[in-house]
Phi, psi and omega in degrees: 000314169256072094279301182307316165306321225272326185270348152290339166245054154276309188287308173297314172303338177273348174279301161302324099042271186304306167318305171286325193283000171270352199277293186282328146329312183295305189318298166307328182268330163307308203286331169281320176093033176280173199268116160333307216279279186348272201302338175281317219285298193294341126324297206271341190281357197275312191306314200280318173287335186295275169335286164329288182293348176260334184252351144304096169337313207197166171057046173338288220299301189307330176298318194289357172255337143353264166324281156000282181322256162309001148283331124026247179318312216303302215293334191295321211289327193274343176204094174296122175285162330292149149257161175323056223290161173308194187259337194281000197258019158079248198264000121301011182281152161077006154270162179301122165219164196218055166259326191287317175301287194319319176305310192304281182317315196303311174301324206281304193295332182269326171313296167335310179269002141279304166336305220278277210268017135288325165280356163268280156012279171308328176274323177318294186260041174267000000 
């Protein structure tokens, strides 16, 4: 019975998850005073594969590819390329760039690839 729970609050808990670390991301990157969109993309892609892969009963590696997969989709839809630098980066504001999906993807695919040999890793020494 809780293994059958644990797969039903996969999904929410990796949503919650996502939702507080972009939250305290926006905070932070404010409070440093850095460009948001990199840094929320990349925080939340880390957060989401990460989750996905910890928060899984079973068949980690494949939720963490999952998770990827659909963080992805999610990132395409949430920081539609190219974006924008802010007004505050001078005589680059307001041109066009693909640095926040590229943080974003760059982060989620380095997550990935943590997963990946923490669970090669973890069968070696069972």
């Amino acid at each position: 019975m809780v293994y059958v729970l644990r797969w039903f609050a996969l999904g929410p808990g990796v949503l919650a998850a996502f939702v507080t670390v972009g939250l305290l991301a926006v905070f932070v990157s404010d409070a440093v005073g850095v460009w948001n969109e990199p840094v929320v993309g990349a925080a939340g892609a880390v957060v989401f594969v990460f989750a996905g892969y910890l928060l899984a009963p079973a068949f980690t590696l494949e939720v963490a590819t999952c998770a990827l997969i659909a963080g992805a989709i999610l990132a395409w839809q949430l920081i539609p390329p190219p974006s924008f630098y802010p007004e505050t980066y001078g005589a680059q504001a307001y041109t066009p760039t693909y640095l926040p999906i590229v943080a974003t993807y760059g982060a989620g695919l380095m997550s990935w690839c943590a997963c990946f040999v923490w669970s090669r890793r973890r069968v070696r020494l069972q």
